[in-house]
Structures are given as structure tokens and as C-alpha cells.
N, C-alpha and C positions, 0 to 999 in steps of 0.2 A: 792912462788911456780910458775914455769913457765909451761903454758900448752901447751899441744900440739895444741890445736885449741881455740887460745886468745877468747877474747869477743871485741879485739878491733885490730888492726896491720895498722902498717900507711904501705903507699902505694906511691910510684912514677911514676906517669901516664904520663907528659907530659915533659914540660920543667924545674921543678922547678929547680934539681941542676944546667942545665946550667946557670939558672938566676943567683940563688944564690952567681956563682963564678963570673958573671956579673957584680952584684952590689960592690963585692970588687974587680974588676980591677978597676970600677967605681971610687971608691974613697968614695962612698958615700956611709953607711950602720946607716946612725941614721937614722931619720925620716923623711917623709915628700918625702921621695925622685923619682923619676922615678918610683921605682916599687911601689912605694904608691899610686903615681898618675896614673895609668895604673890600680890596682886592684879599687882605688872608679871611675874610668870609665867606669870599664867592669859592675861592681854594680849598678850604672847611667843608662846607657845602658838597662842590665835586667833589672829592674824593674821598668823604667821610672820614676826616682827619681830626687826633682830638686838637691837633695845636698847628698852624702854617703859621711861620715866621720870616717877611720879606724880607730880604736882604740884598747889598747892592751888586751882588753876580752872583749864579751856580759855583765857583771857586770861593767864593766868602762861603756859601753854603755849607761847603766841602770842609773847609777848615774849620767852620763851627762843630761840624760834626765830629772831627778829630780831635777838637777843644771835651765835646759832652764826653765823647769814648774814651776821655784822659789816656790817648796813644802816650806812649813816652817812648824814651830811646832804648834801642833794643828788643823794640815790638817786629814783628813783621804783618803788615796788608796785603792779600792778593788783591790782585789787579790785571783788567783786559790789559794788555800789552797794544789793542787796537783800543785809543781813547784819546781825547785831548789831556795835557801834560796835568792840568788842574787836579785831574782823577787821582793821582798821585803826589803832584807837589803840595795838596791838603795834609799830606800824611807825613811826605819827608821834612814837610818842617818844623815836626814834633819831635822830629828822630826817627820815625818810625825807618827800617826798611821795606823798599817794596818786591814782594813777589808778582812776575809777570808771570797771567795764562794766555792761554792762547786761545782761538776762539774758531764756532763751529763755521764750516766752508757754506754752510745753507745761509744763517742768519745772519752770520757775522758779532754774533753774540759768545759773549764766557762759556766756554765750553766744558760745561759742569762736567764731563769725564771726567776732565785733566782733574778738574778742582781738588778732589780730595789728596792725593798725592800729591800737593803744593802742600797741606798742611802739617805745621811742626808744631811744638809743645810752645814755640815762641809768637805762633799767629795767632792773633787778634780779633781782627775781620777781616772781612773778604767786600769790595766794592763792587758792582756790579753795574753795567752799564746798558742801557735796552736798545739798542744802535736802532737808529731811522724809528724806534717809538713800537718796535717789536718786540714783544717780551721774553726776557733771557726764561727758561725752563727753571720755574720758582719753586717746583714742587721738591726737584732732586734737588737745586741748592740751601732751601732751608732746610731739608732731613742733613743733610753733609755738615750744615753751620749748629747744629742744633747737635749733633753730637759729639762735635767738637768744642761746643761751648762758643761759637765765634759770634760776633755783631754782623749783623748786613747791613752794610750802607747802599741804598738805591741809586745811581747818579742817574737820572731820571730827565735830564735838559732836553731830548728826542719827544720822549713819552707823557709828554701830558694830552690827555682825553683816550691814551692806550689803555687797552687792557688783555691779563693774562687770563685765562679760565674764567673770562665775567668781570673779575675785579681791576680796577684800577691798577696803572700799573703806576708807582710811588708812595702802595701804603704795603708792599709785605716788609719790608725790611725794618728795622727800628727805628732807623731815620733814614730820608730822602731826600733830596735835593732838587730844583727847579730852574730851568735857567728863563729870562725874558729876554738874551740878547736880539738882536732885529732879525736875523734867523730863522728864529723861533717860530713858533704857530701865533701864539698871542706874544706880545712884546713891549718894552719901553724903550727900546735903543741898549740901554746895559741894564742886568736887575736879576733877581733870582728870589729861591723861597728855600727855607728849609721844613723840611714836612717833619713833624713831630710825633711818631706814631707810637710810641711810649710814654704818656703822660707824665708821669715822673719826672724824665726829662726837659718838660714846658718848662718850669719856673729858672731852674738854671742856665737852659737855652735864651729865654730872656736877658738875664743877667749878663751872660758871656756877650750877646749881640748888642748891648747897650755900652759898651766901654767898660766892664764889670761892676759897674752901677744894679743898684734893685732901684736903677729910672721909673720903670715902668709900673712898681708896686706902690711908686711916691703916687705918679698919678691917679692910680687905681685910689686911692686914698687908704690903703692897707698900712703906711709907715707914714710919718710926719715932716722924716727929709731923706733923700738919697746920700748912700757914701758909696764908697769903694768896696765892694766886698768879694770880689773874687777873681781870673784874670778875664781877660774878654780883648776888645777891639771894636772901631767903629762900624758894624756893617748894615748901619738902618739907612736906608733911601731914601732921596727927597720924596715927599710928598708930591711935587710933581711930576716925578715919573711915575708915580704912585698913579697919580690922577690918569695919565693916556693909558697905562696898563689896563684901570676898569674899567677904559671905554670898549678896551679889547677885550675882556674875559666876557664882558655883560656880552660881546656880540660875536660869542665863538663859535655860536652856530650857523654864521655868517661866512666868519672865518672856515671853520671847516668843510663847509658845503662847498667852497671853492677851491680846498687843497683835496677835497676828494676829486673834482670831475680835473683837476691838471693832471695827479695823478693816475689816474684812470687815463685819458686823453693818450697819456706817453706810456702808459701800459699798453695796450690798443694799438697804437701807431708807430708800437718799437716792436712787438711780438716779431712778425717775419722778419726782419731783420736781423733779430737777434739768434734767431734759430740760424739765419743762412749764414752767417761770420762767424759762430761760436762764441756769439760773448754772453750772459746771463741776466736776468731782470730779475727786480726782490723778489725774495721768498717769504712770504705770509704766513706761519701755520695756521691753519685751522681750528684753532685752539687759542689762538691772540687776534684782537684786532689792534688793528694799528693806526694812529692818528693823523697821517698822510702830512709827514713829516718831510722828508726829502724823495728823489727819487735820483737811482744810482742807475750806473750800466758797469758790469765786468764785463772787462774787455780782454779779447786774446790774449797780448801780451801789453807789456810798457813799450813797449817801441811802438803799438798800434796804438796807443792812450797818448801818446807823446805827439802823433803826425794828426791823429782826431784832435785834440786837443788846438794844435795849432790852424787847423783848417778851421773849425770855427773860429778863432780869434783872428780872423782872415775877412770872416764873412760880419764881424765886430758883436759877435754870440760869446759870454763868455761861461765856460763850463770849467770844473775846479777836482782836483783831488782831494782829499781827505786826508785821514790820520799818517801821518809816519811813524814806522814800532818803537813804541817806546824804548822796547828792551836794547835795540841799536841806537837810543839817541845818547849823545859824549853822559847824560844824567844816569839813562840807565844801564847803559854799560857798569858806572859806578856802584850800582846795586845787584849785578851780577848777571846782568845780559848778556848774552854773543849770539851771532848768527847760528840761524838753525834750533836757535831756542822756542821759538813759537814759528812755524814753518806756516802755517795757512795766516798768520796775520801779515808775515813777510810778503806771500802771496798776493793776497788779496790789496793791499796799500799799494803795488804795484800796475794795479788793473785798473782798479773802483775810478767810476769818473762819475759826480756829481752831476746833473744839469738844473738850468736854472728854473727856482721854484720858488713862487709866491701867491700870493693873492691875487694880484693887480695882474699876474703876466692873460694876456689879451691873447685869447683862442688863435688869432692869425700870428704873434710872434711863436704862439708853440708851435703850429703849423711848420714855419719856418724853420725852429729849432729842429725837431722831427723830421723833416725834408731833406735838412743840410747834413742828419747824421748821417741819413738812407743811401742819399747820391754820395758820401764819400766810400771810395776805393783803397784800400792803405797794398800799396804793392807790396 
């Protein structure tokens, strides 16, 4: 069904298609090329990274990073119980098992309490997710990670141009993760980066991302030919997705000036209502800003997100839930899930109802979106 007012619509703000037809006069549209090298500079740049390394989704990301942390089997990962499966299946298919936290009812973020009590003499790292581009509370979880000896991995696909206490949010952890899916704030349709925030790790991260080739050192002219030197997999991007990504990064001040005034807009024109039904709008600290990444509503119940739900797919508006608990899905049952294990992520997957949020969406459709949530009644 197509609707009149998506829950998602890509957008062309800047330069992308001229790049795009760029890179094929160029000649070069695999990997690795110009507009590759230009998108992990402008990523460098923002976020004072010593190494971004694009890759072709936040999940390649994720398993690169499982790849550098040489997880093996036997290890254990904590992990939000509230995330996409990626967060996870990076890790279990090293072997690792996953521990699920649960997450706090404000932010919906890793609920560093919990965190230290997940850990055993068997855990690893701890991944961490900044949901809607809010940032998880970094202070108590690096002291928790740091005297447990653990890695932090960022999944940071929400949170790019976020930041926690000032900083950037995708440079505390050792490594980070990026997503470009079309979602995203900036995007190519499918794409990701891995933030490299221990230098040490650049040249093998290389390595692993190239098919375990030292590709990238042939061309640097550092060795005379490439072989096989270590494991890895393919996860360099074409160059032309490469190329619309920089049309987007180069024009994120573009981009974000208009995910701020939507978000703002249904901040504003959902307050009373949300006060007079009992459902919740995000929660900010004051202490993060956030990069006006999604906007959520908690709703009463699921039976009230179920008749909302269909009332706009009525009026042909489509608005969407989010994560289902891991710890209950048939995978992580297997790794020692059951109900009542994370009690506010159950909660909250129950309620959360996404609306739709992009660029392009046109003041009078949000109007309308707005409108139809106001005027509905759920008896």
C-alpha cells in the first residue's frame, strides 16, 4: 500500500546526483575511491576520529568490530535488549553469547544500573546503543567498563551530529559504528562506517574490511603486491553510494535544520495532547543534545497504539513501531532470555509508536499528521 504521507521518503538536498554522475565519468564506481575517501574525511573531521572506515551497512560495521575484539566462542557481550538484532547477531556469530540489559523508562537508553551486575569473569564488552541519537550516560559506563577491563563498542546508527557532555557521540568507546541506511539523517539508501577510535586498531581494521587483503597498503604504495594476510570479508561500498552519501554529509547543515524545526513542529503540537491521554514525548537530558533523529510517542497502552495505529493507516498516514525484545525473540530466548527479564524494554516495545519523519515531510502533511493524532479518540 502506498500512502500519502510515508513514514519515510528520501530526499535530495545537495550535491548527490551530480556526484553520482561524477564518479561514472570518473571511471571508478567500486570501492575505496574519491568519493570514499572524501565521505571518511568529512566523518574524521566531525567527529575528531583518528580512523572512519565506510562500510556497506552499521551490521558489517558491527561484525568488523567483533572481527578487531577477536570475540570467540565463550565470550559474553552485554547488550540493550531494546535494539535492532544486528546489535547482537555481530557478536553471535563469533560465538560470542549475548547478555541482555534492559534500559532506562526516561531515555530508553542501557540502563547503566543494571550494567554492572550483568558482568562475569566471561564478559568482554558491553555495546551500547544511543536510541533516537540521545546519549546513553558515558561517564558511569566507561568507569564500570574500565574496571572490568571490558571494550565499548558504540552502535551509534541514531547518533550522528549527537552529542553527550559536548562530545560527539561515537568517539567514547573504542570503536563505533555508523549507519547511512535511508532513515538515517544523512544517507545512501544502504551503507555504514566504522569509527576507529584506537588507532592501533586502523591498520587491521583495514585489513579485515578488504577481504583480509593489506589492499589498501598496496595502494598506499607501502608493499609491492597485496595477498591474503588475515580473516576479513567484503565490506567496502561502491563508490557510488559513496558519491550521494557526500552530497549529504557536505549538506548536513541543511539536513539538520530541517529534522530540527519537524521535530520541534510535533514537539509543540503533540504537548497537550499528550499530557490529556497519558502518553509521553522524548526525553532530552540536558546534558546531551540530540540530532533530531526520530520522533516517538508512548502511548497508554498497546491496544491504544494498535487502534492509533490503524486510524492513521485509514486516513493513508503511516506511522510504525520499533524494536521488539530481543531477549523474547525464538534467538534470544536461546541465549537465556524469558519474560520479565528486562521489564521496561517489554514495556516500552509495547507503547512506542514512531511518526513519520524526514526532510522533505511538508509543514501541511505534518499538520495533518498532528491533527489526525489530536482528533483521534481510542474508547
Amino acid at each position: 500500500m502506498a500512502y500519502r504521507i510515508p513514514f519515510n521518503r528520501a530526499s535530495v538536498v545537495g550535491s548527490e546526483l551530480a556526484y553520482v554522475s561524477q564518479a561514472i565519468e570518473q571511471g571508478h564506481i567500486s570501492g575505496d575511491g574519491p568519493f570514499s575517501q572524501r565521505c571518511e574525511a568529512l566523518l574524521e573531521q566531525e567527529l575528531g576520529a583518528p580512523r572512519v572506515l565506510l562500510t556497506t551497512s552499521c551490521t558489517h560495521a558491527l561484525e568488523l568490530s567483533a572481527l578487531l575484539l577477536e570475540i570467540e566462542p565463550g565470550d559474553e557481550v552485554i547488550v540493550p535488549s531494546f535494539t535492532f538484532p544486528s546489535t547482537a547477531t555481530a557478536f553471535t556469530l563469533r560465538g560470542a553469547r549475548v547478555v541482555f540489559c534492559d534500559i532506562h523508562a526516561s531515555t530508553l537508553n542501557l540502563d547503566e544500573r543494571v550494567l554492572e551486575s550483568l558482568v562475569s569473569e566471561r564478559t568482554r564488552a558491553v555495546v551500547i546503543v544511543h536510541y533516537a541519537g540521545v546519549g546513553c550516560e558515558m561517564d558511569q559506563i566507561l568507569g564500570i567498563a574500565e574496571r572490568a577491563g571490558l571494550a565499548v563498542v558504540e552502535d551509534n546508527a541514531h547518533g550522528l551530529f549527537g552529542r553527550y557532555r559536548g562530545k560527539p557521540l561515537g568517539t567514547f568507546g573504542v570503536l563505533a559504528t555508523q549507519s547511512f541506511h535511508e532513515t538515517k539523517n544523512c544517507t545512501c539508501g544502504e551503507g555504514g562506517a566504522l569509527v576507529v577510535n584506537d588507532a592501533r586498531l586502523a591498520s587491521r581494521g583495514e585489513v579485515l574490511r578488504e577481504k583480509g587483503t593489506n589492499r589498501k597498503a598496496f595502494f598506499r604504495g607501502e608493499v609491492d603486491k597485496y595477498t591474503w594476510v588475515d580473516e576479513g570479508s567484503s565490506y567496502v561500498p561502491s563508490d557510488l553510494l559513496a558519491a550521494f552519501l557526500a552530497g549529504q554529509l557536505e549538506a548536513s547543515d541543511v539536513i539538520q535544520a530541517a529534522r530540527k524545526r519537524v521535530w520541534h513542529a510535533y514537539a509543540d503540537g503533540l504537548d497537550g495532547w499528550a499530557a490529556s491521554v497519558g502518553a509521553r514525548l522524548p526525553y532530552v537530558p540536558g546534558h546531551c543534545e540530540q540530532p533530531y533523529h526520530m520522533f516517538y510517542v508512548l502511548l497508554p497502552s498497546l491496544e491504544y497504539r494498535t487502534a492509533l495505529i490503524e486510524h492513521l493507516r485509514r486516513l493513508s498516514i503511516l506511522a510504525v513501531f520499533h524494536y521488539l525484545p530481543l531477549h523474547l525473540s525464538p534467538m534470544g530466548e536461546r541465549h537465556g532470555g524469558r519474560r520479565g527479564h528486562c521489564p521496561v524494554t517489554e514495556d516500552v516495545a509495547d507503547r512506542l509508536l514512531r511518526l513519520p519523519f524526514f526532510v522533505g515531510l511538508d509543514p501541511s502533511e505534518q499538520d495533518e499528521v498532528i491533527a489526525s493524532i489530536v482528533e483521534f479518540t481510542h474508547s
